[in-house]
Residue frames relative to the residue before (quaternion, step in Angstrom):
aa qw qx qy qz dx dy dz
X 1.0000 0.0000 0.0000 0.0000 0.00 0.00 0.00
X 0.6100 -0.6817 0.3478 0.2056 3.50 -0.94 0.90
X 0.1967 -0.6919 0.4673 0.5140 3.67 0.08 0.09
X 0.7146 -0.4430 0.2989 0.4514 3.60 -2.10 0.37
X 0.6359 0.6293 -0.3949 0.2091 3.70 0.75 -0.48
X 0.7352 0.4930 -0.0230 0.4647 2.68 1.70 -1.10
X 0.3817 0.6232 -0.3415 0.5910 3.15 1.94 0.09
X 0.7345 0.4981 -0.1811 0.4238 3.79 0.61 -1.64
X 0.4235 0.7773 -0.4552 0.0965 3.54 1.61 -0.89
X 0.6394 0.6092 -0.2328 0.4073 3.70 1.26 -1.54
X 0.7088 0.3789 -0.1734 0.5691 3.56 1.26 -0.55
X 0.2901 0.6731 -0.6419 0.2252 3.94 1.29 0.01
X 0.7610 0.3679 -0.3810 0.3746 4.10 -0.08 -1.04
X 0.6150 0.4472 -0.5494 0.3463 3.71 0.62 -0.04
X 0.4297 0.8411 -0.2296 0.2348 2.90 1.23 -1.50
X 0.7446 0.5828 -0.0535 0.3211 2.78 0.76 -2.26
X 0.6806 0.4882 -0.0003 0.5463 2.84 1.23 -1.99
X 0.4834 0.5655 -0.3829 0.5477 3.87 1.01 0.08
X 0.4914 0.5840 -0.3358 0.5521 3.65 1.10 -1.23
X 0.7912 0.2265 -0.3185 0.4703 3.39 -0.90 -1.47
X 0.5049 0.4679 -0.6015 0.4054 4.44 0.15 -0.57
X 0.6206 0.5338 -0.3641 0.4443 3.95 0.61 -1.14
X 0.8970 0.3150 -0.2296 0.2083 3.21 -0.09 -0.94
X 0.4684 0.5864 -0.3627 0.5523 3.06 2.47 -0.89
X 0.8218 0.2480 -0.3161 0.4039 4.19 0.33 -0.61
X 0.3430 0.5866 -0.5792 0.4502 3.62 0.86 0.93
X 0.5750 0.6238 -0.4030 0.3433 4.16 0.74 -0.89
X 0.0771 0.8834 -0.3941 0.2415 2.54 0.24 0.84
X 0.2919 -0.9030 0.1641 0.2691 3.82 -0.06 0.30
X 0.5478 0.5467 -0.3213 0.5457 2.70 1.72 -0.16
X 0.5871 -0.6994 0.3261 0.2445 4.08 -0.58 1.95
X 0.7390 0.5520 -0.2579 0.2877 3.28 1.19 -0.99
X 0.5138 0.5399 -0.3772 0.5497 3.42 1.87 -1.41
X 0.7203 0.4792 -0.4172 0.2781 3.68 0.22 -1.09
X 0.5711 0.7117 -0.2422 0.3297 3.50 1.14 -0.74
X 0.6540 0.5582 -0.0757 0.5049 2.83 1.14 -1.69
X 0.6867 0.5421 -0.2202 0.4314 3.60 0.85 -1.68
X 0.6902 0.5616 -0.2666 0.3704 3.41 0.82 -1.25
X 0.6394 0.6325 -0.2080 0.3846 3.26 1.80 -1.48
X 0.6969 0.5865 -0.0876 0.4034 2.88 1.04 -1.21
X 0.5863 0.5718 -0.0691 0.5697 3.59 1.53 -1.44
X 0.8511 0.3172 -0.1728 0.3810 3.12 0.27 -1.22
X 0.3886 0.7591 -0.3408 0.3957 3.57 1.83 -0.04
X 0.6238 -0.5583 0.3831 0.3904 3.26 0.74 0.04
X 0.1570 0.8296 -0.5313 0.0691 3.61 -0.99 -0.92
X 0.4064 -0.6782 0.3829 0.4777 3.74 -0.89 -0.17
X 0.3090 -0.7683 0.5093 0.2343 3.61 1.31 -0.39
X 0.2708 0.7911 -0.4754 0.2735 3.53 1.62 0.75
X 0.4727 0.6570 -0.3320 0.4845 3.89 1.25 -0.35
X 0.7803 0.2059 -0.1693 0.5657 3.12 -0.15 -1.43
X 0.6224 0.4525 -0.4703 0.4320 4.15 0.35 -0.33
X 0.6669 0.3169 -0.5338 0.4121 3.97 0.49 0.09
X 0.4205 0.8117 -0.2726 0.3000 3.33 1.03 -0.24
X 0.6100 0.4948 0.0142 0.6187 2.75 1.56 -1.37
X 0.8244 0.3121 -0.1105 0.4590 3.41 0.81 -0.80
X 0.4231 0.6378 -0.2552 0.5908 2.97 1.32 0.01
X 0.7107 0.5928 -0.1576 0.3446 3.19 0.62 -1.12
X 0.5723 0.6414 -0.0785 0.5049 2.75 1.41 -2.34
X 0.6745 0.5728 -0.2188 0.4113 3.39 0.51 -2.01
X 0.7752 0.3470 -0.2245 0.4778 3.85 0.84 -0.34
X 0.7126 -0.4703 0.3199 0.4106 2.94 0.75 -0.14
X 0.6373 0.6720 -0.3505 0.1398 3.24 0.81 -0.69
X 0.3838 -0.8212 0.4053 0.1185 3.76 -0.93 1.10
X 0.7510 0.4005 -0.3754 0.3671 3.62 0.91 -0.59
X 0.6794 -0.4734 0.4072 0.3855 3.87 -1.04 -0.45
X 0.4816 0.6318 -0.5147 0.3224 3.69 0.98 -0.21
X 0.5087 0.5440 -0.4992 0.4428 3.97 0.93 -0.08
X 0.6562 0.5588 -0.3942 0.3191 3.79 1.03 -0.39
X 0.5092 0.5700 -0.3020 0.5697 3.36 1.62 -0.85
X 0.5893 0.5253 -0.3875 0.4761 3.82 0.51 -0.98
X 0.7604 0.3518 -0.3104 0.4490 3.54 -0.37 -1.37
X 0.4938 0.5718 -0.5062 0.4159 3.89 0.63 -0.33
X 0.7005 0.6602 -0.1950 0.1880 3.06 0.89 -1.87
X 0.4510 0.7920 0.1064 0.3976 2.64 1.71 -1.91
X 0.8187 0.2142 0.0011 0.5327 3.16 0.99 -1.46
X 0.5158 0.4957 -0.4620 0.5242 3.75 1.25 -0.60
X 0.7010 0.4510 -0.4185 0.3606 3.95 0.75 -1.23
X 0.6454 0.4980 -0.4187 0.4001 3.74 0.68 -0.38
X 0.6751 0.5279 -0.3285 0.3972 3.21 1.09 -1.17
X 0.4427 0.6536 -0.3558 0.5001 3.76 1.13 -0.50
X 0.9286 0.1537 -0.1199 0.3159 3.39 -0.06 -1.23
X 0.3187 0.6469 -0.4451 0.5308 3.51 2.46 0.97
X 0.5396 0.6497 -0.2494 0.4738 3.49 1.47 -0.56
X 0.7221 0.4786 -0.1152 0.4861 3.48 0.62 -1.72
X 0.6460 0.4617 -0.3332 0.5084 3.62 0.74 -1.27
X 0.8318 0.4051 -0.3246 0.1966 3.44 0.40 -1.24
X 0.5556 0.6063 -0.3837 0.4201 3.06 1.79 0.03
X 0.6112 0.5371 -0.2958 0.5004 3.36 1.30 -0.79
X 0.7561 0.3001 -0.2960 0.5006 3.80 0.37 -0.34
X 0.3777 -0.7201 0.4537 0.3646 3.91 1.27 0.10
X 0.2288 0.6754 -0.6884 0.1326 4.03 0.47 0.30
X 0.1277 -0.7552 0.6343 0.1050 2.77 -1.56 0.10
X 0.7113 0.3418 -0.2658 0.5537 3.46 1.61 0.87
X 0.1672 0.8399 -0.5137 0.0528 3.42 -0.57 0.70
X 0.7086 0.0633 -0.0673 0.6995 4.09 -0.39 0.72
X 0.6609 -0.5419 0.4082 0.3209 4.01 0.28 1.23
X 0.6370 0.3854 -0.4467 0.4961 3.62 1.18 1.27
X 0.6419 -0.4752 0.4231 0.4279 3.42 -1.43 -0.32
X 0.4643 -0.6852 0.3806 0.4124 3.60 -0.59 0.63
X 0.7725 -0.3105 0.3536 0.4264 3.47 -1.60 -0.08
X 0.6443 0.5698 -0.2015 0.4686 3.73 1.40 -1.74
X 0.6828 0.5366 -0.2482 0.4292 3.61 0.89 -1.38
X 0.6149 0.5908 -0.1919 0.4858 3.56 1.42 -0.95
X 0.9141 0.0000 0.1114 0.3898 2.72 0.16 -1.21
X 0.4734 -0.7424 0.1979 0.4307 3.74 1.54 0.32
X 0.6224 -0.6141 0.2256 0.4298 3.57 -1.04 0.98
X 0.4328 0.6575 -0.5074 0.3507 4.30 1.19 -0.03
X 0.7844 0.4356 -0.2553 0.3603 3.24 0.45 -1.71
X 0.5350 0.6533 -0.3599 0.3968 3.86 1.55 -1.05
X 0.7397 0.4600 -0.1958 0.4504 3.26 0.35 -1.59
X 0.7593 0.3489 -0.2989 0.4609 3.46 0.79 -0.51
X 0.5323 0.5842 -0.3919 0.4709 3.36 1.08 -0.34
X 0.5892 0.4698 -0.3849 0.5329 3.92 1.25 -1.38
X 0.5623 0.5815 -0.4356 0.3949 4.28 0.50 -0.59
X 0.6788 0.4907 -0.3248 0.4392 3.32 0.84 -1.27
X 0.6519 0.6251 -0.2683 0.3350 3.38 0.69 -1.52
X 0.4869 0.6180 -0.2408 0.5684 3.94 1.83 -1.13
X 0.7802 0.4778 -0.2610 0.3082 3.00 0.16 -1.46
X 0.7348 0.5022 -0.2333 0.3919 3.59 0.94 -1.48
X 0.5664 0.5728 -0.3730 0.4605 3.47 1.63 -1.09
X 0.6869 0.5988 -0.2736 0.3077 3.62 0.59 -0.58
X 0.4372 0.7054 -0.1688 0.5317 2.69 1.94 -0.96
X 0.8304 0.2700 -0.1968 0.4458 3.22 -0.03 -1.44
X 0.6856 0.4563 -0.4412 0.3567 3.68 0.86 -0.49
X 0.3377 0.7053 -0.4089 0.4704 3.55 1.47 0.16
X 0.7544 0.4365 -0.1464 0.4679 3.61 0.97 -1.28
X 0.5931 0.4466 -0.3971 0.5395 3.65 1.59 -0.12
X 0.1922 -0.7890 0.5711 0.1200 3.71 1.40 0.16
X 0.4208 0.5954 -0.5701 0.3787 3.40 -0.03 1.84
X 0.4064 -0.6912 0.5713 0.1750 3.71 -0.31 1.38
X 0.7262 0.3225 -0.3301 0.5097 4.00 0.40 -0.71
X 0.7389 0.4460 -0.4270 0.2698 3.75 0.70 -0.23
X 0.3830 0.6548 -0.3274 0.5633 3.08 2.04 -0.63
X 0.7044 0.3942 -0.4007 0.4335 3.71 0.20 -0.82
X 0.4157 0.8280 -0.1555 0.3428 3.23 0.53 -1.03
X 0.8349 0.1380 0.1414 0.5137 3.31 -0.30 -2.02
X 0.6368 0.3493 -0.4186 0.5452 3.92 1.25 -0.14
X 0.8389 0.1889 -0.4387 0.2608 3.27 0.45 -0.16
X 0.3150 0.6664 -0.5377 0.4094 3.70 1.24 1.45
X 0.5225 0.6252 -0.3227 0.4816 3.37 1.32 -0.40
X 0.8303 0.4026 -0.1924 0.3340 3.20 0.45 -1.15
X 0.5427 0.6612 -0.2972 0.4242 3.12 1.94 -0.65
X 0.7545 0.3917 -0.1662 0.4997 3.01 1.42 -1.14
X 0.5395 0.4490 -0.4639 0.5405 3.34 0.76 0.59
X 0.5062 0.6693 -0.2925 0.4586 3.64 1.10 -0.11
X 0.5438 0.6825 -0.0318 0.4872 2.88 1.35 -1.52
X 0.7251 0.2756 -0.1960 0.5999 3.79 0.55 -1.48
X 0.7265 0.3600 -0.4019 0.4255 3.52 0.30 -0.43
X 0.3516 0.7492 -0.3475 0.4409 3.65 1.13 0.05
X 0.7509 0.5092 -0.0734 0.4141 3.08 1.01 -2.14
X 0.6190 0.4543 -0.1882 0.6124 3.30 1.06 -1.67
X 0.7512 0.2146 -0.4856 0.3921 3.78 0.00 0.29
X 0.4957 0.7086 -0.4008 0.3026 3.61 0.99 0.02
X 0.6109 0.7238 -0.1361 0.2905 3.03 1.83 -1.24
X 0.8231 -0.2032 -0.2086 0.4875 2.94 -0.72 1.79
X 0.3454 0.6072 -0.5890 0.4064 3.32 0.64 1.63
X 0.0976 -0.6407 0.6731 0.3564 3.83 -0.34 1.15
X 0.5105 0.7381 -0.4171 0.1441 3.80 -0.03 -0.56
X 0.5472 0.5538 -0.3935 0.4889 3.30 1.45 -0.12
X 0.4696 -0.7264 0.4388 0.2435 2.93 -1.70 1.41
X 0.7188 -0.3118 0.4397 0.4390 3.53 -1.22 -0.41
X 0.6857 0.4166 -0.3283 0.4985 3.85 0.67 -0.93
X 0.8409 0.2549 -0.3196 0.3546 3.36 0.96 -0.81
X 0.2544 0.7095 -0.5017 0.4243 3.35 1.45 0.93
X 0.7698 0.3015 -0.2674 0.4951 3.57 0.65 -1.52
X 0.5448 0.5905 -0.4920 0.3353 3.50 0.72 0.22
X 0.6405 0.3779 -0.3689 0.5575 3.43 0.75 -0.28
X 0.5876 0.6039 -0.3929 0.3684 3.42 0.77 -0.15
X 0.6909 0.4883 -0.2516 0.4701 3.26 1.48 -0.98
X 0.5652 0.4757 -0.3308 0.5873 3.70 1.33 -1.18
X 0.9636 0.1208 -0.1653 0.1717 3.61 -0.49 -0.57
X 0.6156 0.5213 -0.2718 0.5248 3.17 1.75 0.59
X 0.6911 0.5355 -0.1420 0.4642 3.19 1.06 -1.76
X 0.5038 0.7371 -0.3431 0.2917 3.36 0.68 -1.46
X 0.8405 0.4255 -0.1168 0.3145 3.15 0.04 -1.77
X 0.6763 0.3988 -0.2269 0.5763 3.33 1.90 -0.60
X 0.5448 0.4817 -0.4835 0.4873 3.46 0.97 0.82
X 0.7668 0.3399 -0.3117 0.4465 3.11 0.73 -0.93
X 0.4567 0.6391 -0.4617 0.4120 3.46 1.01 0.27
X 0.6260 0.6409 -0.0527 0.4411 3.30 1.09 -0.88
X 0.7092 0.4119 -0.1006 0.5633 3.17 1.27 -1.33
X 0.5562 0.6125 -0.3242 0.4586 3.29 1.29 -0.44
X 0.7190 0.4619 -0.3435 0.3894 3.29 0.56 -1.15
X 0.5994 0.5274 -0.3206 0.5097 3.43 0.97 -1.27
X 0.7074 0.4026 -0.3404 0.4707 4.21 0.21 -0.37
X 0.5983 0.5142 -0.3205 0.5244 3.41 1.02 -0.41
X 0.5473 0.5501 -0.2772 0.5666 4.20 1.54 -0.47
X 0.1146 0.7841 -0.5330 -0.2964 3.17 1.24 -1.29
X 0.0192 -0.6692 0.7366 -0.0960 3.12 -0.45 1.79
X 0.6779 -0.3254 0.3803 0.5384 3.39 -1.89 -0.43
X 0.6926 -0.3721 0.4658 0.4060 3.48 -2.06 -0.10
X 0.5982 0.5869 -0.3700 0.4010 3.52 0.78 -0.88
X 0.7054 0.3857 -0.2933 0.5173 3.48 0.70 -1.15
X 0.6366 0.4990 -0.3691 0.4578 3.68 0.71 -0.73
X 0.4964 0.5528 -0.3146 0.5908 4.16 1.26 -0.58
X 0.6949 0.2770 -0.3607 0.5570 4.32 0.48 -1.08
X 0.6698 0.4328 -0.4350 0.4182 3.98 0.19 -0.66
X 0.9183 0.2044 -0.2692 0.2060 3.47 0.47 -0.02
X 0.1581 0.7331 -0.3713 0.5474 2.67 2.01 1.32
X 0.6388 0.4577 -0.3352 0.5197 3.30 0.83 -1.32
X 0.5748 0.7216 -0.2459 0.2974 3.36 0.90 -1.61
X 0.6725 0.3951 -0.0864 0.6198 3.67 0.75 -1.65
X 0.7045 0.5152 -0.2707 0.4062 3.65 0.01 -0.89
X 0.6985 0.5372 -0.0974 0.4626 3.34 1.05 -1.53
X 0.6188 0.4933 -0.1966 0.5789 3.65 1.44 -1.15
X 0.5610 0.5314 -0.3424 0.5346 3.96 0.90 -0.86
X 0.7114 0.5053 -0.1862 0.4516 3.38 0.35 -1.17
X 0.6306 0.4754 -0.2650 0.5533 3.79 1.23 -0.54
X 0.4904 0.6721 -0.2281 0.5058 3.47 1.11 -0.96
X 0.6892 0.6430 -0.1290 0.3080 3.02 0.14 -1.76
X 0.7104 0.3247 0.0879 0.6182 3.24 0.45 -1.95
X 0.5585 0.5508 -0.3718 0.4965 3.73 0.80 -0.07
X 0.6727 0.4901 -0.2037 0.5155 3.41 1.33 -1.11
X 0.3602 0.7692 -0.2774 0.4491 3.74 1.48 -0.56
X 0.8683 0.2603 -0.0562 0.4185 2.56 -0.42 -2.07
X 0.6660 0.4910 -0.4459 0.3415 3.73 0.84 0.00
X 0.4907 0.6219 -0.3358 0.5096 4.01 1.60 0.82
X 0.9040 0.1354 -0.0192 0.4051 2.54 1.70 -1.71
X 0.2684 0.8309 -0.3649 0.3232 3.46 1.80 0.01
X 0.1096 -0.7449 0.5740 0.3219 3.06 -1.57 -0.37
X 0.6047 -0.6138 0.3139 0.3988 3.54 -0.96 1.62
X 0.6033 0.5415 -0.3944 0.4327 4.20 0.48 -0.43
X 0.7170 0.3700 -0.1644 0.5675 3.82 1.10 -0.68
X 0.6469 0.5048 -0.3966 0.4116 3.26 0.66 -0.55
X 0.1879 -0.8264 0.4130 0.3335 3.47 1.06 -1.68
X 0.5991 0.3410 -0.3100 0.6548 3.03 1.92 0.52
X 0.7111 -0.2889 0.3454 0.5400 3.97 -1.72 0.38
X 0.2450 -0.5440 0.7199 0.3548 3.11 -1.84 -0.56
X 0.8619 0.1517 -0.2190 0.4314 2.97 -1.44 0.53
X 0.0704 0.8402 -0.5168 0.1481 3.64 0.69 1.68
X 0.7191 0.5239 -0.2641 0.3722 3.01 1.37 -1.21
X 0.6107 0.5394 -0.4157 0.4042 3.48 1.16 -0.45
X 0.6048 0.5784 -0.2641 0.4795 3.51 0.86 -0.89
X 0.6761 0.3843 -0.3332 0.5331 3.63 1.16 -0.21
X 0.4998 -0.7269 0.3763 0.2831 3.27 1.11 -0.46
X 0.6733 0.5792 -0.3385 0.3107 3.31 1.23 0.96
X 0.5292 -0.7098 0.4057 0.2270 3.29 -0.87 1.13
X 0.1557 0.8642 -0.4784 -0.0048 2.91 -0.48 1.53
X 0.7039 -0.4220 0.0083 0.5713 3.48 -0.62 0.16
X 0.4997 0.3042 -0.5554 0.5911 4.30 -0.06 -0.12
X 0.7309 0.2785 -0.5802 0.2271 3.67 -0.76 -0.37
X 0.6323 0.6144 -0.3527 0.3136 3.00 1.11 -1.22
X 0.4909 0.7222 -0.2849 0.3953 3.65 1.14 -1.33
X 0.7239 0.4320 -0.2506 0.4759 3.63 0.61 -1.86
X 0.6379 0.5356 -0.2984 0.4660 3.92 0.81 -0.56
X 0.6779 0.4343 -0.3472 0.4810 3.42 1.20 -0.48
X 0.7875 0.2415 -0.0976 0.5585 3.70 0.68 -1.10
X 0.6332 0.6319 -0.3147 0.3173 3.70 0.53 -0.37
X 0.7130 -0.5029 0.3239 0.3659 3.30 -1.44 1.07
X 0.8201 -0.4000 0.3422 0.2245 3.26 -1.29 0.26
X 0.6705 0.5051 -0.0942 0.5352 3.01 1.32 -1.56
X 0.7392 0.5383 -0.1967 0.3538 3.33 0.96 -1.21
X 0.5688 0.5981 -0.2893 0.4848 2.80 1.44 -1.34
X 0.6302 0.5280 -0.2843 0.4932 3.89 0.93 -1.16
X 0.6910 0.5373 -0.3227 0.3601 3.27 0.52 -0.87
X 0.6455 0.4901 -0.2686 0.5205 3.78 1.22 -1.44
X 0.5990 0.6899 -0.2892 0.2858 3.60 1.13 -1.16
X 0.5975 0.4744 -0.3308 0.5555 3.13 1.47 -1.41
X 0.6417 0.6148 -0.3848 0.2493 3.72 0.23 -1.85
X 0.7462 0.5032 -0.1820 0.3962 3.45 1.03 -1.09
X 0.5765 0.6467 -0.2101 0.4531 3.43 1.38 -0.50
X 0.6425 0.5796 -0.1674 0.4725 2.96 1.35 -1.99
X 0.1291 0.6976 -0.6256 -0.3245 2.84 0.79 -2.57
X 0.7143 0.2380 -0.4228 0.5043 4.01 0.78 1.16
X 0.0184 -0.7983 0.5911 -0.1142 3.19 0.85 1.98
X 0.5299 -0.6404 0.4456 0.3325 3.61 -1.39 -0.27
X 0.4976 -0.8388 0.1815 0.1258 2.87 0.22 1.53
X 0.5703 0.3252 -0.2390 0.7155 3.78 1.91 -0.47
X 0.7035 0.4149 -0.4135 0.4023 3.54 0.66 0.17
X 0.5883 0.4074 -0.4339 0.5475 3.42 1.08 -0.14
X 0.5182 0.6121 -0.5047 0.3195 3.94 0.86 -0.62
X 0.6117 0.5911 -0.3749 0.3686 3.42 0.88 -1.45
X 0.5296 0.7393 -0.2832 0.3046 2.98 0.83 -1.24
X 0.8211 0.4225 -0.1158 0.3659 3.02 0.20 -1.63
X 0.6332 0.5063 -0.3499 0.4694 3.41 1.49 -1.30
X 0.4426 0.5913 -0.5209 0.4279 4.07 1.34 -1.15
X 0.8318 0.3622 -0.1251 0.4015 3.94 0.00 -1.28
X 0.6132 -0.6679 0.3939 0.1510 3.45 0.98 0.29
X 0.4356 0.8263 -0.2879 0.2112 3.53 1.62 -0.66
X 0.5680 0.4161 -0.4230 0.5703 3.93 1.18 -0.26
X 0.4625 0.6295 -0.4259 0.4566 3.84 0.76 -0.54
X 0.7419 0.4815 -0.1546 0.4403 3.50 0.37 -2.03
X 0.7133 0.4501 -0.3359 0.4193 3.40 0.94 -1.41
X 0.4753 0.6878 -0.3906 0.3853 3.75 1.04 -1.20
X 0.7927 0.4999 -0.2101 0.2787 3.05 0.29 -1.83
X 0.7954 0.4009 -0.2359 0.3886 3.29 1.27 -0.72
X 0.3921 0.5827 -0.4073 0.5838 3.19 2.02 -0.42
X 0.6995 0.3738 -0.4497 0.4108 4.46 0.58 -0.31
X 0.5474 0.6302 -0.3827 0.3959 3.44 1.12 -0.32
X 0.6527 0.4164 -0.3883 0.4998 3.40 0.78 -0.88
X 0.5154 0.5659 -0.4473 0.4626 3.91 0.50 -1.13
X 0.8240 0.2550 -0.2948 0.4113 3.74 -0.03 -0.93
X 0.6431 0.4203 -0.4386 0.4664 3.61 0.75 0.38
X 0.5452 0.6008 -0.4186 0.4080 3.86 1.28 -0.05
X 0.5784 0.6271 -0.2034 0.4804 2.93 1.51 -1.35
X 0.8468 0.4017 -0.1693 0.3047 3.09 0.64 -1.20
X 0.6573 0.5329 -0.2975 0.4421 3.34 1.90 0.46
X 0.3940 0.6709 -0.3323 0.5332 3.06 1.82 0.87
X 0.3857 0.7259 -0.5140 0.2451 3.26 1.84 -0.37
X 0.5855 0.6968 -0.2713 0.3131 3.83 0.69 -1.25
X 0.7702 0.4061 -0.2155 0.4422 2.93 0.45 -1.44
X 0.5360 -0.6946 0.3345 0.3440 3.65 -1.47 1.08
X 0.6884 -0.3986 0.3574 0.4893 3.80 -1.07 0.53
X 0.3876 0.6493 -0.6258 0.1909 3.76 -1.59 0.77
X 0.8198 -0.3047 0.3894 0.2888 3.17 -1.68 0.06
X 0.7881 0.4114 -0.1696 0.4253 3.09 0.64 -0.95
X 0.5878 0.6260 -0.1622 0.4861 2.95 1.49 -0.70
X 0.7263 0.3852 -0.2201 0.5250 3.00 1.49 -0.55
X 0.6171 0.5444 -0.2847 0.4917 3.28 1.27 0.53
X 0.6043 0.4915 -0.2886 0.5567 3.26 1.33 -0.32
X 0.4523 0.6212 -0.3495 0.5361 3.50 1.80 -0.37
X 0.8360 0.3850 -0.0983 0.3784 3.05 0.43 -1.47
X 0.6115 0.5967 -0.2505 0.4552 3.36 1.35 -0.07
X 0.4686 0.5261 -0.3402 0.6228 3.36 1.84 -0.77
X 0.7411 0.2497 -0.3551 0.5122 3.90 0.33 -0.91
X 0.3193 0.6656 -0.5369 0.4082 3.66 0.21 0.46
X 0.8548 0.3704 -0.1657 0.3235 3.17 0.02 -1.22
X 0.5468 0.4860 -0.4364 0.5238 3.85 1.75 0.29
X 0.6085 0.4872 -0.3148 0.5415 3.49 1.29 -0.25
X 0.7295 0.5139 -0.3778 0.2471 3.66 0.02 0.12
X 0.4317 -0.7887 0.4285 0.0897 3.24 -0.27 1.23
X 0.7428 0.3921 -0.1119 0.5310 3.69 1.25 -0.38
C-alpha cells in the first residue's frame, strides 16, 4: 500500500493551493489568533479531510475552485475542535509537539478554536451555497454532540458498543461525510450520488476512528506523535477495552472495569489484557468492515482515477501507523 503522500501525489497542486486558502484566511489581525493558527496549521497532520474533499469533488466532475475554499473550510472546523478536545481531555501532545493548550494555555486555545468556527462559516458564506451551509452546520452540531457524548461516556465501563460507535459517528465520522458530501453538491450531482459520497464519507471516517483507537494499545509514541495509551488515562471505553469486558476472563474484565472508572489503569496490564482477548484483532476486523462498505459505496460512481483513490484511501487507513 502506498504511503498517504504518495496516494495524494495527483492532487499535490490542489492540495498545495488549499495551504495558501489556510494561510491567506488565518491573517488575521489580532497577533495572537495568527500565532496560535500558524501553530496549530503548520504542525503538520494528514490533511485527510480536506483531501477527500478535493477528491470527491474531482470524482464528480466538478470544474471550478470553490472545492479549494471548502477543504480550507474542512480543515479550520477540524482544526477548531483539535483545539477544544485538547483542552477538554488535558493532552499535552499532538503530531510529536506540545499542544496549542500546553503552549499557550487552555483561554487562548478554546478561544482561538471559536475563532477558527467563526471564520469557516464565514468563508462558506462566500461559496454562497444553501445545501453546503446546510450540510456543514449541521456537521458541526453533530460533532459537538459527539464531545458531549464523549464526556458523558467517561469512565463508564457500562457503555455499550452501539453507544461507543455512536460517538464515533457524531464526533469523528461526521466530518468525513460531510466532507465528502460537499464535494459531490458542489458537482451538483443527483441526491443519490450525494447519499453514495457520503456513505463512503461516514463509513470511511468510522473506520479511521476505529484504527485510531488501535493504535493507541498498539502504536509507537515517536510515530504516533501523541502518548500511548491517552484514552485509558482519560477514561474511555473504547472498542478493545470495551471487547475485553465482553469476552474476557473475569479478572480482566475487573481489571479494564477498574482502569475505566479510575481512568489511571495500568497501562501493560490492561495491554495484556487486551492481547489475552484478542481485541486489536476484533477492533481491526471491524475497522475492515467499515473500509469494505466505504469502498463499497463508490460502486455507483463511473470508473476513474479518482475513484481509484478514494478506494485506496479508505484502505489506507488500516495501514497507517500514525
Amino acid at each position: 500500500m502506498p504511503s498517504l503522500n504518495e496516494l495524494l501525489k495527483p492532487i499535490n497542486a490542489d492540495m498545495q493551493a488549499v495551504d495558501q486558502v489556510i494561510r491567506d484566511c488565518l491573517d488575521s489581525e489580532v497577533v495572537l489568533i495568527r500565532t496560535i493558527g500558524d501553530y496549530i496549521i503548520g504542525s503538520g497532520g494528514k490533511r485527510i479531510r480536506p483531501a477527500l474533499a478535493l477528491l470527491s469533488s474531482r470524482a464528480f466532475g466538478y470544474q471550478g475552485d470553490q472545492h479549494l475554499k471548502m477543504a480550507a473550510v474542512i480543515e479550520f472546523i477540524h482544526t477548531a475542535t483539535l483545539l477544544h478536545d485538547d483542552v477538554v481531555d488535558e493532552s499535552s501532545l499532538r503530531r510529536g509537539r506540545s499542544t496549542a493548550n500546553e503552549m499557550f494555555g487552555n483561554a487562548a486555545s478554546v478561544l482561538v478554536g471559536d475563532y477558527l468556527y467563526s471564520r469557516a462559516f464565514e468563508m462558506m458564506v462566500e461559496v454562497d451555497s444553501m445545501a453546503v451551509m446546510q450540510v456543514m452546520s449541521q456537521a458541526t452540531k453533530v460533532i459537538s454532540e459527539g464531545e458531549v457524548l464523549q464526556l458523558m461516556n467517561v469512565n463508564d465501563p457500562n457503555v455499550t458498543q452501539e453507544g461507543y460507535l455512536q460517538v464515533v459517528r457524531f464526533k469523528t465520522a461526521k466530518l468525513f461525510e460531510a466532507a465528502a458530501r460537499v464535494g459531490a453538491i458542489l458537482a451538483n450531482v443527483s441526491e443519490p450520488m450525494q447519499e453514495a459520497a457520503a456513505t463512503y464519507g461516514r463509513h470511511m471516517g468510522t473506520a479511521f476512528q476505529l484504527v485510531d483507537d488501535l493504535l493507541d494499545y498498539s502504536g509507537d509514541t515517536q510515530t504516533l506523535g501523541k502518548t500511548l495509551g491517552d484514552d485509558l488515562r482519560e477514561g474511555k471505553a473504547t472498542l478493545p477495552l470495551l471487547h475485553v469486558l465482553a469476552v474476557g476472563n473475569t479478572q480482566d474484565q475487573a481489571l479494564v472495569r477498574q482502569a475505566i472508572e479510575k481512568g489511571d489503569g495500568d497501562f501493560d496490564a490492561v495491554a495484556q489484557a487486551i492481547m489475552r482477548a484478542d481485541a486489536l484483532t476484533y477492533t481491526r476486523q471491524a475497522a475492515e468492515a467499515e473500509v469494505t462498505l466505504a469502498i463499497e459505496a463508490l460502486s455507483e460512481l463511473p470508473d476513474s482515477e479518482t475513484k481509484y483513490l478514494l478506494q485506496q484511501l479508505a484502505g489506507h487507513c488500516l495501514t497507517r501507523n500514525q
